[in-house]
Structures are given as structure tokens and as C-alpha cells.
C-alpha positions as CSV (number, residue, x, y, z in Angstrom):
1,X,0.0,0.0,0.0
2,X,2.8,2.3,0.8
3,X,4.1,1.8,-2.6
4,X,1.1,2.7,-4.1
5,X,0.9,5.6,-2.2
6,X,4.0,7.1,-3.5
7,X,3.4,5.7,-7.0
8,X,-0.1,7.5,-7.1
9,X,1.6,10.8,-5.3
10,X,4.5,11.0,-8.2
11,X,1.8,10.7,-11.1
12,X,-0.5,13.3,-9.5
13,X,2.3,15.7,-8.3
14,X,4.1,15.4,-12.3
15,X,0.7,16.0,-13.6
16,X,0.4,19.3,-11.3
17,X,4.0,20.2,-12.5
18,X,3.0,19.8,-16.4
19,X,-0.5,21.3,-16.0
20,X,1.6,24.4,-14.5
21,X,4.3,24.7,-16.9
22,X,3.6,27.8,-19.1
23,X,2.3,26.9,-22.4
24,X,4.9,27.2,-26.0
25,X,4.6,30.8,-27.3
26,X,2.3,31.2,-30.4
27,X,4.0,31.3,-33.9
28,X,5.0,34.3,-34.8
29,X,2.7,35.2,-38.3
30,X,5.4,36.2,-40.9
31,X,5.2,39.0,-43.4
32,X,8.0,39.2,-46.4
33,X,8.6,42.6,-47.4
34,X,10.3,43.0,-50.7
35,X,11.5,46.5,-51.9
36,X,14.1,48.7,-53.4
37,X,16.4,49.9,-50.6
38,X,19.9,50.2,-52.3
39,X,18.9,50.6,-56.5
40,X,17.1,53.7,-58.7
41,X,14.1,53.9,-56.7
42,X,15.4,53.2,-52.9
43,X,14.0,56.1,-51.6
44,X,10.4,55.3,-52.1
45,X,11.1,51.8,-51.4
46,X,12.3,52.9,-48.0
47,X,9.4,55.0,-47.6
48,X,7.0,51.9,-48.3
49,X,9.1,49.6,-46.2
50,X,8.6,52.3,-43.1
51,X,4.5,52.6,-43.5
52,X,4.7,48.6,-43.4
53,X,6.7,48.6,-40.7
54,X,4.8,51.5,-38.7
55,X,1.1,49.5,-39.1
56,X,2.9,45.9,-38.0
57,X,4.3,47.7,-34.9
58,X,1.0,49.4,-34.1
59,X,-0.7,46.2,-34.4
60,X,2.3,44.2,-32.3
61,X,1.3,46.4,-29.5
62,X,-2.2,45.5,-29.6
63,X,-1.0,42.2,-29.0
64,X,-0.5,41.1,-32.6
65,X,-3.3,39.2,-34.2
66,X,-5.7,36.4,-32.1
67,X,-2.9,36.8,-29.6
68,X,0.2,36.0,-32.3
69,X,3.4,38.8,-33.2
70,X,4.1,40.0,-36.6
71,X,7.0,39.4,-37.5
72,X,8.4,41.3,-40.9
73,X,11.0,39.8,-42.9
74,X,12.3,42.8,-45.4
75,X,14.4,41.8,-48.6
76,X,16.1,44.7,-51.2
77,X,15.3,44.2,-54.5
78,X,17.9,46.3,-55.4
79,X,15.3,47.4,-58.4
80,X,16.3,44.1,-60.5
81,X,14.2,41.3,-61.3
82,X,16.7,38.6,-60.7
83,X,17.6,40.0,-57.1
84,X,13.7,40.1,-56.4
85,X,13.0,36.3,-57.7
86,X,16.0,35.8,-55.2
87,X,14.7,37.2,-52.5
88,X,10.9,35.6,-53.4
89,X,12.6,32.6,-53.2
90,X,14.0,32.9,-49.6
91,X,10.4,34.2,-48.4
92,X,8.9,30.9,-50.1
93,X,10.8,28.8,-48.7
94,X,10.7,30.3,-44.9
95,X,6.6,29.5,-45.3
96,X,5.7,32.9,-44.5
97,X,2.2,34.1,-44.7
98,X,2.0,36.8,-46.9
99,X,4.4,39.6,-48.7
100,X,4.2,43.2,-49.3
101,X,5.7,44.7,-52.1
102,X,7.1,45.4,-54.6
103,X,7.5,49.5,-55.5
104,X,7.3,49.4,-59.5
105,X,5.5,48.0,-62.2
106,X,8.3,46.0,-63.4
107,X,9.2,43.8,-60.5
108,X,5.8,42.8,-59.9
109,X,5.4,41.5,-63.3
110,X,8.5,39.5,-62.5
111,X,7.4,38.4,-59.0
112,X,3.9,37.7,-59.7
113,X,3.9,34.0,-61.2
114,X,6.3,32.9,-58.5
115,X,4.4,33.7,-55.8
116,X,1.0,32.5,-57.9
117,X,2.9,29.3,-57.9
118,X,3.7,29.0,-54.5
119,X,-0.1,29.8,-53.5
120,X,1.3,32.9,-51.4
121,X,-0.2,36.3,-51.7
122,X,1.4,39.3,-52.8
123,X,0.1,42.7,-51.8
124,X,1.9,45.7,-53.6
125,X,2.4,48.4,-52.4
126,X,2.7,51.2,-55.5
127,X,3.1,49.2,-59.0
128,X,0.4,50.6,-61.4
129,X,0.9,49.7,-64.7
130,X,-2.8,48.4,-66.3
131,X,-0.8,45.2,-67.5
132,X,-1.1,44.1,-64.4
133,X,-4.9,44.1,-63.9
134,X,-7.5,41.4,-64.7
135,X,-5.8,38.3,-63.8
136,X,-6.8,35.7,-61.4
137,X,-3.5,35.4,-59.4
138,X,-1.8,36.0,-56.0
139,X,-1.2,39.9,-56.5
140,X,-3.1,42.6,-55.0
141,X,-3.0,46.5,-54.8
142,X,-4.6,48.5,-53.1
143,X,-3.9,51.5,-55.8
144,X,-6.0,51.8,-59.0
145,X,-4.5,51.0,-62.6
146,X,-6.6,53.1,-64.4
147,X,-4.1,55.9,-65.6
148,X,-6.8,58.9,-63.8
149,X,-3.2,61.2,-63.4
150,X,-2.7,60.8,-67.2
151,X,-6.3,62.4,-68.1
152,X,-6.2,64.7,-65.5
153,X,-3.0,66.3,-65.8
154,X,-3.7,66.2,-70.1
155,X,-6.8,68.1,-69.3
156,X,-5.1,70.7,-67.2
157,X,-2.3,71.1,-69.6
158,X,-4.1,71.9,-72.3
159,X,-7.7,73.4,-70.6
160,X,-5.9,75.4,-67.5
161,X,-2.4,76.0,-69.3
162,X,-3.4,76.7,-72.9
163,X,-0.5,74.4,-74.0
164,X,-0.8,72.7,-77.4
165,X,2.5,71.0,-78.1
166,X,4.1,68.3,-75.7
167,X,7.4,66.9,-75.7
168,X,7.7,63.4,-73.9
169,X,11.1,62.2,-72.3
170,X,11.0,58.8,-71.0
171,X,13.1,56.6,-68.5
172,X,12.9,52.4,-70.2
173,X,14.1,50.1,-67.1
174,X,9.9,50.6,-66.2
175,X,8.3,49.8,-69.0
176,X,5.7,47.5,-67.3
177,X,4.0,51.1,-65.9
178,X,5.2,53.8,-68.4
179,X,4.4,52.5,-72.0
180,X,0.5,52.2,-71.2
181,X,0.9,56.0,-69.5
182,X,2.3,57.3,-72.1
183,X,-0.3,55.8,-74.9
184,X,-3.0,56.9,-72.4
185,X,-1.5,60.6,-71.5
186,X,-1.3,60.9,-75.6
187,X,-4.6,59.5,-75.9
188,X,-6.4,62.0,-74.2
189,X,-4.3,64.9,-75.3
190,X,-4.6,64.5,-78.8
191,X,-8.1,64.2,-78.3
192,X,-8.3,67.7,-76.7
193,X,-6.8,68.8,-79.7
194,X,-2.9,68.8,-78.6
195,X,0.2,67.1,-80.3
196,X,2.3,65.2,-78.6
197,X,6.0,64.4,-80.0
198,X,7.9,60.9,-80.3
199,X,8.9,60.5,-77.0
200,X,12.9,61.0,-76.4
201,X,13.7,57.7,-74.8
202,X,16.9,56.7,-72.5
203,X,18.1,53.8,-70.3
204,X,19.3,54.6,-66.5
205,X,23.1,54.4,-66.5
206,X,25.9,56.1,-64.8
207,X,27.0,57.5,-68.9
208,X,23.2,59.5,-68.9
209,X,23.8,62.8,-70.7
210,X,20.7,64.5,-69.2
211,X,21.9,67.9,-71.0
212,X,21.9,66.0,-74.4
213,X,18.2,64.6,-73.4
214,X,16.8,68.2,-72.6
215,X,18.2,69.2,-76.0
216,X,16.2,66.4,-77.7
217,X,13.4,67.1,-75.8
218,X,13.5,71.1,-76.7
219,X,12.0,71.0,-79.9
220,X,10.9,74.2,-82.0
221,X,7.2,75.2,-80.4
222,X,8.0,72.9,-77.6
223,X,5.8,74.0,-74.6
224,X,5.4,71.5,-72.3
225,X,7.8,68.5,-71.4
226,X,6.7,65.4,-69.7
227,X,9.0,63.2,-68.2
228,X,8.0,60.1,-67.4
229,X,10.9,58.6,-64.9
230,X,11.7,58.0,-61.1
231,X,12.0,61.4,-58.9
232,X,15.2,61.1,-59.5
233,X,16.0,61.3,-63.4
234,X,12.8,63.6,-63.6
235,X,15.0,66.1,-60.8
236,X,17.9,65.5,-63.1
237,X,16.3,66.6,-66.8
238,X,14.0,69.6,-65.1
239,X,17.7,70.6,-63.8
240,X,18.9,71.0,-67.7
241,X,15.4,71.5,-69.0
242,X,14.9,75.0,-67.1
243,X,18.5,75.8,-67.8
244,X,17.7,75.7,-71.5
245,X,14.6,77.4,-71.1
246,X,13.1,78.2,-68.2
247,X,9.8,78.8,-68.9
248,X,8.8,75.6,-69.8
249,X,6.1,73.7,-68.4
250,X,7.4,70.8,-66.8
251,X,4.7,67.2,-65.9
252,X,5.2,63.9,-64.1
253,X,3.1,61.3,-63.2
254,X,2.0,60.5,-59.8
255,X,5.1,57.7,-60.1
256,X,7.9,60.1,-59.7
257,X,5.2,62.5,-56.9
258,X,5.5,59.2,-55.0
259,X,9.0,59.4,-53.7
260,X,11.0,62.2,-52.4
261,X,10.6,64.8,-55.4
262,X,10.7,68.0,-54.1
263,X,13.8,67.3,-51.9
264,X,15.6,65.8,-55.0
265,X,13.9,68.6,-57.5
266,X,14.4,71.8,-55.5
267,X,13.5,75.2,-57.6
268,X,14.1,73.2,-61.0
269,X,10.2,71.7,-60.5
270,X,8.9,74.9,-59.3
271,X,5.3,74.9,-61.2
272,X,5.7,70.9,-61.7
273,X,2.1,69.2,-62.9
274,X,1.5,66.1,-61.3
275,X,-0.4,64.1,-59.1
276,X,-1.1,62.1,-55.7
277,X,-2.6,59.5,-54.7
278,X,-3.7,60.7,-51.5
279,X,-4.6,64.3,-49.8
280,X,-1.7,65.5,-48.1
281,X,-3.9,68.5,-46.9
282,X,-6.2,66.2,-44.9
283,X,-6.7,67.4,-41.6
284,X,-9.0,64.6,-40.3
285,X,-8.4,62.7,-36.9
286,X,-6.9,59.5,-38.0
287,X,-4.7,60.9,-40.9
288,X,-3.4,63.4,-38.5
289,X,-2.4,61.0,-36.2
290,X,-1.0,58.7,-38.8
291,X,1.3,61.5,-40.1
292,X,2.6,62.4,-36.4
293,X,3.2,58.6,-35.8
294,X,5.0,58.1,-39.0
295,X,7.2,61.5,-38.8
296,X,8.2,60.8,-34.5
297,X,8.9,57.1,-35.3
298,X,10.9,57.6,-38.8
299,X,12.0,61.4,-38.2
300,X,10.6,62.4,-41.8
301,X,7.1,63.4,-43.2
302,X,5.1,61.0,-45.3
303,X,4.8,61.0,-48.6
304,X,2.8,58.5,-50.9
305,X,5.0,55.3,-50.1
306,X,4.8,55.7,-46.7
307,X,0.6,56.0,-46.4
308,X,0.4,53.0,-49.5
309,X,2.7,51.0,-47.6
310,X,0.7,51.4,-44.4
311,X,-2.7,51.4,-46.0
312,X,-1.7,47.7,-47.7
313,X,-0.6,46.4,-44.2
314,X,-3.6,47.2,-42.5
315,X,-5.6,45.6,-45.3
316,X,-3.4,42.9,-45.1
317,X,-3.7,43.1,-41.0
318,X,-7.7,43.5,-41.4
319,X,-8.0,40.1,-43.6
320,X,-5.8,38.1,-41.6
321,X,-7.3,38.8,-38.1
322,X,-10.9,37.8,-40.1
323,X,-9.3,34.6,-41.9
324,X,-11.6,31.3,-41.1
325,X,-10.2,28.5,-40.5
326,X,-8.8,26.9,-43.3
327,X,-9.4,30.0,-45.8
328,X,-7.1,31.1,-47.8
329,X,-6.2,34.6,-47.5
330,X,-7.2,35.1,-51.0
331,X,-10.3,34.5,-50.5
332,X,-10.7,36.4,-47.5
333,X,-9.6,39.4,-49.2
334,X,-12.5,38.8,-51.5
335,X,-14.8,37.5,-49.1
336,X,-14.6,41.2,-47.4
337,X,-13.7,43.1,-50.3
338,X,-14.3,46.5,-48.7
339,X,-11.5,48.4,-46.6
340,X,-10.8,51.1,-44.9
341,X,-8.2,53.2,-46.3
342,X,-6.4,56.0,-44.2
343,X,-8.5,58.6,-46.3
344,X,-10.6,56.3,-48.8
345,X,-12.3,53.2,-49.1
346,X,-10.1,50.4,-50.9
347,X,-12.4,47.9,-52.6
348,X,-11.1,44.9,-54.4
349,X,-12.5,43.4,-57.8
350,X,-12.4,39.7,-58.3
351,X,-8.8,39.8,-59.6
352,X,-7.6,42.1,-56.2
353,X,-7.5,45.5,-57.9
354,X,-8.6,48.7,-56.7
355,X,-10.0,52.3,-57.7
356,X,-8.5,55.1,-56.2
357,X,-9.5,58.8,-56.9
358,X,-6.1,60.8,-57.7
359,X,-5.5,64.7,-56.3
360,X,-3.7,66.9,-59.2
361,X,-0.7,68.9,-57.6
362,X,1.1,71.5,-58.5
363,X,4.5,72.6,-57.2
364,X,4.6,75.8,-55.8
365,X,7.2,77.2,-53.4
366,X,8.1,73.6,-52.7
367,X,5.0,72.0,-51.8
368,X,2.2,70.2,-53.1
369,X,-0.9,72.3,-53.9
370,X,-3.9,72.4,-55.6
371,X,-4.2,73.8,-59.2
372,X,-4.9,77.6,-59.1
């Protein structure tokens, strides 16, 4: 009996000690970011990586998702297509749950069919390019392919400004997004009534002659010039462009706006015409607090990287705090459909792509405002 006695006291007392053991930590949910932080366009990719990273912190100190931590595992793309396949391939084979990114048009042509293939979603954060739209794949966005900058800033041009005669300059390595702007941008002007000229093309290299390119560009009756580029080469050619002549109109799309333009562009993009994809001039409640968040934790303002990076996450966030179990996140995304954007809704069609209204902008005195 004595024996037993102990025999029963061990089990029950190694029960107590297992039933009081705390329990394994939950598994962190994993979110591969993928952006250019070292190549052309590592600026805006640093801006996107920081809204991504702002929204996963905010939502780690809620206490993560159903009680799980976010954990964000960034890659550079470096702006090439083989460095971002690389990259994919690390995040595929780590398992993780979703990724964010990439910045442009041309990597996530390139980064699409891998992640198709490996049944992992891919939520961009500023790629726009209408080749992109209409497929039934792994890729979101939560920004519209629909050109709106291209007939907005063609109307202004030629309705506000009077102008009649466009030159076009345009940066190749993002061909994805620029080729179906500049057919639309030409589209609408000529139908105004406007000419545009063949556009004066170029390939980003260290041997660029920018002066030689704003010679091309100048053409006899020449009153416009839209360059369609990264912040940078557009900062470059207005440089040249307003040494040459300095009353010329200068345009961008809202691709170059969405980086750091005016820092890079100074007084040589005073009177720019472009556009945004959000309202920098909202005073509301929860964009104000985003922009004081973003600008104490990354010492900088935002700009449209940083609120599309964020506004993706929290989409991203949103759908997989509502996941069911054994969903995929795919079709939670279009099970939902309708999110709440920092300023507008963002509502997916059945392929994951998104309307957006667009704000024209004007430079002036080195900020963003509306057309007089």
C-alpha cells in the first residue's frame, strides 16, 4: 500500500508540475517585405518599407493578431528582377504568410507568377501599370490601374495652361508602368486637340547625358515636357530643362510624386504638374495621427509610399485577423472586399485591384498644392 501511495503521489504531483508549466509561445505570423532599398528607386522603397513597418508595430502592441506577433521579414530588391526572384525565393521557402511589395510595375510583373505558384499572396504596395490588372493570381494593390493622373493632368495642360504641343522624355528600365501612361497621357491629349512628339527615350546608366536629353526634348514650339521617370531622373532633366529654357512647363506622373521629389527637385520643379494619390492636406483625426506617428517614429514626413505601404498592411492586417479557418487569404480578401483606407475606401475586384480617386498637384514654393 505504501508503494502505491507514492506511485499515485508522483503521477499526480508530475501531472500538477506539467499542468503548471507555461504553455509554448504562439507562432509568430510572418510577413515578407520586398522593396528597393539600395537601387534607382530606394527612396520610395524605404518610404514603403517604413508605412509597413509602422502598421505591424502598431498592431504588435495591440497584441498582434488572435494573440500572435508579426514578425516582418524585409528583402532589397535592389530594383532588378533577378535580385527580387531571389529574394521571393527565400520568403517561399521560410513559409511565411504573406508579402508586401514590390514599388514598381516591373518587379511585380516579375514576382507575380512565383508567388502564384507557391499559393502565397502578394500585396503591392505602388506598382500601377494596367498590365497588371484582370488576372486571377496572388497579386493585389490596393492602388487603382486606371491611368486617372494621365487624363487629369492632359486636361489641365491643355484646358488650365493653354498648351498645345508636348514633348515626352522617358526613363525604359519601367516599362511595365510607363508605355500604357504614355499611350494613355497621348490619348487623351490629342483628343483635346494637342500634339504630342515621339517620345525621347533613354536607359538609366551612370553614362546618362541629361543635358543632351533636354536638347532632344526642346524641340521648336516645344511648350510642355513630360517626363516620365523615377523622382530622380525627372530632378535630373527639369535641372537641364529650365537651364535651356526656363519657362517651360514641366509634368510627371503620380510615379515620380510618390517618392522624395521636391527634396531631389528643388527650384528646377517649381510649377511641376502632377499628381497624388492621397490628400496631403487632410486634416481629419486618424490621418493626423497617422502623419505624427509616422514622422516621430521615422523622423521624416510622409509621402505616398509611406501611407500606401501602411494602408496595404492594414488591409493585409484586417483580412488576416478575419481569416476562417482553413481559408485562404485570398479568398478572405474577396470574401470582405471593402477596406478602410487612411483617407478612402479600398475595394477589391475579383482579380484584387482597386480604384482610387487621384488629387492633381502643382509645385509651388516647394509644396504640393492644388491647381490655381
Amino acid at each position: 500500500m505504501r508503494i502505491k501511495s507514492l506511485l499515485t503521489g508522483l503521477i499526480t504531483t508530475t501531472l500538477l508540475a506539467a499542468c503548471s508549466e507555461p504553455s509554448a509561445p504562439e507562432q509568430p505570423i510572418r510577413l515578407g517585405v520586398i522593396v528597393d532599398s539600395s537601387g534607382a528607386s530606394a527612396s520610395l522603397g524605404i518610404s514603403g518599407r517604413n508605412g509597413v513597418q509602422l502598421a505591424i508595430e502598431q498592431q504588435n502592441a495591440l497584441g498582434g493578431i488572435k494573440g500572435r506577433p508579426i514578425e516582418m521579414l524585409p528583402h532589397d530588391d535592389g530594383f532588378d528582377p533577378q535580385q527580387a526572384i531571389l529574394a521571393a525565393k527565400v520568403l517561399i521557402d521560410s513559409q511565411v504568410d504573406a508579402v508586401l511589395g514590390p514599388m514598381t510595375s516591373k518587379l511585380a510583373e516579375a514576382l507575380t507568377q512565383p508567388f502564384t505558384d507557391a499559393n502565397i499572396l502578394l500585396m503591392g504596395i505602388t506598382p500601377l501599370s494596367p498590365l497588371l490588372a484582370g488576372k486571377d493570381d496572388m497579386f493585389f494593390r490596393t492602388l487603382g490601374h486606371q491611368n486617372h493622373d494621365a487624363r487629369d493632368i492632359a486636361n489641365h495642360l491643355h484646358k488650365r495652361l493653354s498648351i498645345t504641343q508636348v514633348s515626352l522624355v522617358v526613363e525604359l528600365s519601367n516599362a511595365t508602368f510607363t508605355t500604357p501612361w504614355i499611350n494613355d497621357f497621348t490619348r487623351y491629349f490629342t483628343e483635346l486637340g494637342g500634339q504630342v512628339a515621339a517620345p525621347v527615350a533613354f536607359q538609366r546608366s551612370a553614362e546618362v547625358r541629361y543635358a543632351d536629353l533636354a536638347n532632344a526634348a526642346l524641340t521648336p514650339g516645344t511648350q510642355a515636357v513630360m517626363i516620365v521617370s523615377s523622382a530622380l531622373d525627372m530632378a535630373m532633366l527639369a535641372s537641364h530643362l529650365r537651364q535651356k529654357q526656363p519657362d517651360v512647363v514641366l509634368a510627371t506622373p503620380g510615379w515620380a510624386a510618390a517618392d522624395d521629389l521636391l527634396e531631389m527637385g528643388g527650384q528646377s520643379i517649381e510649377g511641376l504638374v502632377t499628381a497624388l494619390v492621397f490628400d496631403i492636406h487632410d486634416q481629419s483625426a486618424k490621418f493626423t495621427r497617422f502623419r505624427s506617428d509616422y514622422q516621430a517614429r521615422f523622423s521624416r514626413d510622409i509621402d505616398t509610399a509611406a501611407v500606401t505601404g501602411y494602408n496595404a498592411t492594414q488591409v493585409l492586417l484586417q483580412a488576416l485577423a478575419a481569416r476562417q479557418p482553413d481559408e485562404h487569404l485570398k479568398q478572405t480578401l474577396l470574401r470582405i472586399r471593402r477596406f478602410e483606407g487612411l483617407q478612402q475606401p479600398i475595394v477589391f475586384d475579383e482579380f484584387g485591384d482597386n480604384n482610387n480617386r487621384i488629387y492633381l498637384r502643382v509645385v509651388k514654393h516647394g509644396r504640393f498644392i492644388e491647381p490655381e
